[in-house]
C-alpha positions in Angstrom: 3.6 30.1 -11.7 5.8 31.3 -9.4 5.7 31.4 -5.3 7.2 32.2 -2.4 9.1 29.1 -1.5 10.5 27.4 -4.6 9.8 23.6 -5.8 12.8 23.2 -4.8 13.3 24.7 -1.2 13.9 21.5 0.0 14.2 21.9 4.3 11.3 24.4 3.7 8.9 22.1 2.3 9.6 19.1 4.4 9.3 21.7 7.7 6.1 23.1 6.6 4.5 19.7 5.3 5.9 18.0 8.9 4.2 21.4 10.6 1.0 21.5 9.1 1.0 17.3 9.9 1.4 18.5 13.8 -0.8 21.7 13.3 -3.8 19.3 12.5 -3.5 16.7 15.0 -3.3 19.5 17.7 -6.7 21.1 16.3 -8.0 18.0 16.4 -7.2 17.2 19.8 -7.8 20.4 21.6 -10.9 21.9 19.7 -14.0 19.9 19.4 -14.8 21.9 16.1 -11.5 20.1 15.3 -12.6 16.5 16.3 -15.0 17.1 14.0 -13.6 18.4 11.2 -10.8 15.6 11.6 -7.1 15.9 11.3 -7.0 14.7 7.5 -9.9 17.2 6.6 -7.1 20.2 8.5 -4.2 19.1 6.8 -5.8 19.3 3.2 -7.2 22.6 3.7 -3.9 23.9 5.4 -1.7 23.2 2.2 -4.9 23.6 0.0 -4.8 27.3 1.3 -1.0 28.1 1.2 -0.8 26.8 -2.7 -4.1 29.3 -3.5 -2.0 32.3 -1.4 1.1 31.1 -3.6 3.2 30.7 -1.0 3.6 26.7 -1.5 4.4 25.6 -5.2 2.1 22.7 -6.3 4.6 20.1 -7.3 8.1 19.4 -5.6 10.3 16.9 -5.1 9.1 16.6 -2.3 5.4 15.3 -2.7 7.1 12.8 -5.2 9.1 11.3 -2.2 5.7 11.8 0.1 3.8 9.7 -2.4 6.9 7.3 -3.5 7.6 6.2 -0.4 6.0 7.7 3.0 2.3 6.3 1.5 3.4 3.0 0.4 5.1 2.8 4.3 2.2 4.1 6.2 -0.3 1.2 4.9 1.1 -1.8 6.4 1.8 0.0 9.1 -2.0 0.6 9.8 -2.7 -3.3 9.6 -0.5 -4.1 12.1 -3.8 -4.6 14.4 -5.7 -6.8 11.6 -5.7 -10.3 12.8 -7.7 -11.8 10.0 -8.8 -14.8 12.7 -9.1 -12.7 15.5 -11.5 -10.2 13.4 -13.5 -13.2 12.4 -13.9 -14.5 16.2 -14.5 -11.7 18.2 -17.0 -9.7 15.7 -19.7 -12.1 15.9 -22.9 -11.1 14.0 -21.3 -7.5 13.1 -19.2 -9.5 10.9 -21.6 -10.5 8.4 -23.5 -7.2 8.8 -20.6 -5.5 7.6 -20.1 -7.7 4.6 -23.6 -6.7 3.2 -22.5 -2.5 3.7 -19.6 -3.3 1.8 -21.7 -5.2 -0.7 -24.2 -2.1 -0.7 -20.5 0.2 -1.5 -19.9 -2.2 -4.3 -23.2 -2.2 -6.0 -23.2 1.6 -5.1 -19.8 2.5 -7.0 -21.1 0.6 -10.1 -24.1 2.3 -10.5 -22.6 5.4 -9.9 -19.7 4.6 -11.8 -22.2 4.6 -15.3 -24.7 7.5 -14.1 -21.1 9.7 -14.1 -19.0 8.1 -16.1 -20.0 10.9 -18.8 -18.6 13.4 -15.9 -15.4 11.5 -15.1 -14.6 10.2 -18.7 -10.9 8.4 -17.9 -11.2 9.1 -14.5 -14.0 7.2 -14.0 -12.3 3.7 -12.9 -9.9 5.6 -10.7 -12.9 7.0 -9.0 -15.1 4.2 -9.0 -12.6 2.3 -7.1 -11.2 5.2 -4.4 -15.2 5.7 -3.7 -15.6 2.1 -3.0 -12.3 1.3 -1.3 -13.1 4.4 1.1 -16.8 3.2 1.8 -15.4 0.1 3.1 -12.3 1.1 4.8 -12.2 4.1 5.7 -9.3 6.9 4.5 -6.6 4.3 4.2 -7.9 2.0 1.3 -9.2 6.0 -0.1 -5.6 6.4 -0.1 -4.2 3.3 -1.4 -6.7 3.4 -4.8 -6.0 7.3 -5.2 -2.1 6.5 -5.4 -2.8 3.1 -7.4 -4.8 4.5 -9.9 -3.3 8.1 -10.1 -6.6 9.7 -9.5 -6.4 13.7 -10.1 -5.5 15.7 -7.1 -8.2 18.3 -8.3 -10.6 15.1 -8.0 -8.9 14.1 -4.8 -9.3 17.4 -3.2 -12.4 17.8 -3.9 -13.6 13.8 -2.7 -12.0 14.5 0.5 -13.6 18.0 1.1 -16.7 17.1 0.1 -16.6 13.6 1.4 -16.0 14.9 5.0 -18.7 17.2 5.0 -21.2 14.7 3.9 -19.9 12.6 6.5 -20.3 14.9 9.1 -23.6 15.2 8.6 -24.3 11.7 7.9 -22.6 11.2 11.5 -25.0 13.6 12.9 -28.2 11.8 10.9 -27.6 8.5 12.5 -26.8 9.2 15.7 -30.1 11.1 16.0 -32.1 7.9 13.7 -31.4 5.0 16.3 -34.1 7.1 18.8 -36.6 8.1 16.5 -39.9 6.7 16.6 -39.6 5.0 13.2 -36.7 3.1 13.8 -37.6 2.5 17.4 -40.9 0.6 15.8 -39.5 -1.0 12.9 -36.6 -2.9 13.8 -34.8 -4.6 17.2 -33.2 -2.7 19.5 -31.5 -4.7 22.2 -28.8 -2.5 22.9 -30.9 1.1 23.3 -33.5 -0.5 25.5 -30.6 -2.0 27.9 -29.6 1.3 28.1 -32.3 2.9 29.1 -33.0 0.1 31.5 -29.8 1.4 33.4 -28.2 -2.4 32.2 -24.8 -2.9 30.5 -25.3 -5.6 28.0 -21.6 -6.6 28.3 -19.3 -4.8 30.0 -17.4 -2.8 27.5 -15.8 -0.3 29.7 -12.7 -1.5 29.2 -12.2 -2.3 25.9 -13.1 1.6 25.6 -10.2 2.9 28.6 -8.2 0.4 26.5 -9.0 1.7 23.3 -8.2 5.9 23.5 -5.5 5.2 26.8 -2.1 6.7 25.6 0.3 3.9 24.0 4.1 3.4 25.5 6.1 3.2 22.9 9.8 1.7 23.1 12.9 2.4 20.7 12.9 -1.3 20.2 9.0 -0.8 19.3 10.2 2.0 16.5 12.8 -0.2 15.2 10.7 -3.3 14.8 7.9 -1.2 13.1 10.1 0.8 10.3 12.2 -2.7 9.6 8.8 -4.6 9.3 6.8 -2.5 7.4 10.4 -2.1 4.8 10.4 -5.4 5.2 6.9 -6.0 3.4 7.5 -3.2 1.0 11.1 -4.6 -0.3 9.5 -8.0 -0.7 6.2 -6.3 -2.5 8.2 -4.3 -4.9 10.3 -7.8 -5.9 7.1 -9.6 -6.4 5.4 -7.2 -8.5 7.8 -6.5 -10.4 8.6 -10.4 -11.4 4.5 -10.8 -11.9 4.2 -6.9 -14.2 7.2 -8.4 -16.4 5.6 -11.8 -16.8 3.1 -12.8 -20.1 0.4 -13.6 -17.3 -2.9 -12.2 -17.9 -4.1 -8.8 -17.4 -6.2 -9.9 -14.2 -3.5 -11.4 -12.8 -1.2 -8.6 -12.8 -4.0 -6.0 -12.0 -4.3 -8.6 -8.4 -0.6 -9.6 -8.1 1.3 -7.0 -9.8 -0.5 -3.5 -7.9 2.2 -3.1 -5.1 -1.0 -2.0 -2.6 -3.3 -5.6 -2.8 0.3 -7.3 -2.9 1.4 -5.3 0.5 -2.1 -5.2 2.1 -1.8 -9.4 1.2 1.5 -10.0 2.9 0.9 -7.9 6.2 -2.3 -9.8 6.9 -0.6 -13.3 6.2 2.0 -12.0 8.3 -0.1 -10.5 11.2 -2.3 -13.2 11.5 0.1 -15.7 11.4 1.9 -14.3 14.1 -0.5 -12.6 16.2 1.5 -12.4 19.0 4.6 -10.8 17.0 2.7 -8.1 16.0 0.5 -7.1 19.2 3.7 -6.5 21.5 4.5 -3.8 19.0 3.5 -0.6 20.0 3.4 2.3 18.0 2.9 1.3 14.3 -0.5 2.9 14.6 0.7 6.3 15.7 3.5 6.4 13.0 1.2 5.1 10.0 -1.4 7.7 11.0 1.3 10.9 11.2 2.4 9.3 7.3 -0.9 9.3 5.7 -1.5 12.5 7.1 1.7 13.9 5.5 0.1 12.4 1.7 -3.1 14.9 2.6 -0.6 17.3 2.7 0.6 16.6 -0.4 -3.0 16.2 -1.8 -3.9 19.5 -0.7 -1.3 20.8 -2.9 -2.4 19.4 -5.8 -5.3 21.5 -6.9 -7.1 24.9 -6.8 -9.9 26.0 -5.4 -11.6 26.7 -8.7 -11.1 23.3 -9.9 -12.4 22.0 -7.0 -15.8 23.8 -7.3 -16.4 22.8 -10.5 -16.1 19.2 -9.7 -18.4 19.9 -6.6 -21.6 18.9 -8.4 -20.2 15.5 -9.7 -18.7 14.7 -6.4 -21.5 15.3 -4.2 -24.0 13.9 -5.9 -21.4 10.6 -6.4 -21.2 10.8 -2.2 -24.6 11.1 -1.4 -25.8 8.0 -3.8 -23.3 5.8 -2.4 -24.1 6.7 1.7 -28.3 6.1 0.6 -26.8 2.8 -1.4 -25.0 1.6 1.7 -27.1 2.6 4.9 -30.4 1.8 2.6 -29.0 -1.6 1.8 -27.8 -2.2 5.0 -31.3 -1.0 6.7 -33.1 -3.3 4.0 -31.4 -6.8 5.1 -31.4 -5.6 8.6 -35.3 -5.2 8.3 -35.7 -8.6 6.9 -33.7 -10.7 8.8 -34.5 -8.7 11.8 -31.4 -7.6 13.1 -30.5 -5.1 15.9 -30.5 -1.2 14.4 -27.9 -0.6 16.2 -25.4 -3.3 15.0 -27.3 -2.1 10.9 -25.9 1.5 11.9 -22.6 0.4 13.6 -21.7 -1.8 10.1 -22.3 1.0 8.1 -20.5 3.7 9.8 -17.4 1.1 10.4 -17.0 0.8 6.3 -17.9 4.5 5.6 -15.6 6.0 8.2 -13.5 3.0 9.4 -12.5 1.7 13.1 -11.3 4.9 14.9 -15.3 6.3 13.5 -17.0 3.1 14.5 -15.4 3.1 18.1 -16.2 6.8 18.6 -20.2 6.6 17.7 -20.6 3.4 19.8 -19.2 5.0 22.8 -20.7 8.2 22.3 -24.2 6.1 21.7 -22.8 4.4 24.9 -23.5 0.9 23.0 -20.6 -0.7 25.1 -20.7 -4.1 23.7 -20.2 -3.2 20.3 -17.1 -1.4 21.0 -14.4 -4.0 20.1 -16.9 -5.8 17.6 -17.1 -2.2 16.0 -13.3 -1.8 15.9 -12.5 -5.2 14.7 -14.8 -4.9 11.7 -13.4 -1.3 11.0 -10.2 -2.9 10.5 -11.8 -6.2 8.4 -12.6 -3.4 6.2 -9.0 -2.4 5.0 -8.1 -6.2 4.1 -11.2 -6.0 1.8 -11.4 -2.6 0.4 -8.4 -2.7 -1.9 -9.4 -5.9 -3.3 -13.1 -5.0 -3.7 -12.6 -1.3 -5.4 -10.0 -3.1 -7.9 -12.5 -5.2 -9.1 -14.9 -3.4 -8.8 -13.0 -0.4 -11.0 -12.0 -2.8 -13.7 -16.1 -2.9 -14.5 -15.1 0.5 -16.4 -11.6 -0.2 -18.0 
């Protein structure tokens, strides 16, 4: 099919994916319909709608090299923050809170996994396991499964779409659920009745000015970042490829020969083992986040519109199980061993959405002290995503 720039307008491509990148975060930023729409949700639908106009051709050199290499850079990159020991010390009960959402997206993706399977057909463990690695990380272990298991981008597109609508209004549901009368009767709830009290149960203030403040960011900063994270990636590749040309078993190679567990590995030995190293490096953040926006671009290329409707049933309904699965899980153990409903809603919206989501519903809840609790789990939940969705999608090999 042919379209106004060619596959092979090199400059073109690159300026448009690189525009549509800025376009998003600035909607995002300036527009509160764009906060909540979200600057990956913008960037999708931007090339999503240029490819249906035929302006923008679907494949291209340059989405290879977007996928090839900007993805596989952005993801360490991201986990520059996640101190395994620091996570585990400063989380305090949030920590195993979390650990029974993620269970809940586990049990979720299985038995969602066989009600569609009939639906997916060979797409099924693919799915399985970006489904799971998302409700437990967040968009970057969505990311790292889609590109790991070469998920469809007609599938893709219409996961992300669909996904972020349900989660909009899954962000609205619980932030209205903490007050109602049910809840307020049924479970603990420590932190709303300090807050209505006019008392701070810890003073979170600044963790929050510290948390959305603008970063500086040095040259030196830049440098250390991009020779880091290549770094990782040149060690990764020499590593897997020594373990996928070895006569080790197939569960071996699936753990220690799938570049993203071997990368996500590596950065979180190296991160925690030099905490210090990695916290006076400003900036990796910023530049992961612009990357993985770029591979939405390129996701949003991928499909049409059509395709993406007719795969709207199977999706949604695949979505919707999986948030009931978690938050009802969650809600369940948080009912029996009594535990605040506000740390039961903070778990759950920290694997479903991820730290960045986590930190913005506690402030907006104004839950202070769960701020850095809520951030530190978000980012718990990229070290365990990967490795839970793989084993979790091998169920349907």
């Amino acid at each position: 099919m042919s379209t106004l720039i060619s596959p092979d307008d090199t400059w073109t491509l690159w300026a448009i994916v690189i525009g549509i990148t800025a376009l998003s975060f600035y909607i995002e930023q300036k527009y509160k319909i764009g906060a909540k729409i979200s600057s990956v949700l913008l960037a999708l639908i931007g090339s999503l709608i240029l490819v249906n106009l035929r302006i923008m051709p679907t494949t291209s050199p340059v989405f290879t090299a977007i996928g090839d290499y900007i993805l596989p850079l952005a993801i360490p990159l991201l986990l520059f923050q996640s101190n395994l020991k620091k996570i585990i010390k400063d989380s305090g009960k949030l920590f195993l809170i979390f650990h029974v959402a993620a269970l809940a997206s586990v049990v979720g993706g299985i038995l969602c996994g066989y009600i569609f399977s009939d639906k997916l057909a060979e797409q099924t463990a693919g799915y399985v396991a970006v489904e799971v690695g998302a409700d437990i990380g967040g968009g970057v272990n969505l990311v790292a499964m889609a590109n790991a298991f070469k998920v469809d981008d007609s599938i893709m597109n219409a996961s992300l779409i669909i996904g972020n609508l349900v989660i909009i209004l899954w962000t609205a549901a619980i932030i209205a659920m903490p007050n109602m009368k049910f809840f307020r009767k049924h479970f603990k709830h420590e932190h709303i009745d300090a807050l209505e009290a006019g008392i701070s149960v810890d003073d979170g203030e600044t963790q929050a000015a510290k948390f959305w403040k603008r970063n500086d960011i040095s040259l030196l900063d830049i440098a250390k970042c991009l020779a880091i994270t290549f770094g990782i990636l040149a060690v990764t590749q020499i590593l897997c490829n020594i373990v996928n040309a070895s006569s080790l078993p197939g569960l071996v190679k699936t753990l220690f020969g799938n570049i993203y567990l071997v990368m996500t590995t590596i950065t979180i030995i190296l991160v925690t083992a030099f905490p210090k190293v990695f916290e006076n490096i400003h900036g990796a953040t910023e530049i992961g986040t612009i990357m993985i926006t770029m591979w939405f671009v390129q996701i949003g290329a991928g499909a049409r519109i059509s395709e993406i409707i007719m795969l709207a049933p199977v999706v949604l309904g695949f979505k919707i199980l999986m948030f009931v699965i978690n938050i009802g899980g969650t809600m369940a153990l948080g009912k029996l061993f009594k535990w605040n409903i506000e740390e039961c809603f903070t778990a759950s919206n920290a694997a479903l959405g991820g730290p960045t989501t986590a930190a913005a519903y506690v402030i907006g809840k104004g839950w202070s002290s769960l701020i850095a609790p809520a951030t530190l789990v978000g980012l718990y939940g990229y070290i365990i995503g990967n490795y839970a969705a793989v084993f979790t999608a091998n169920i349907f090999k």
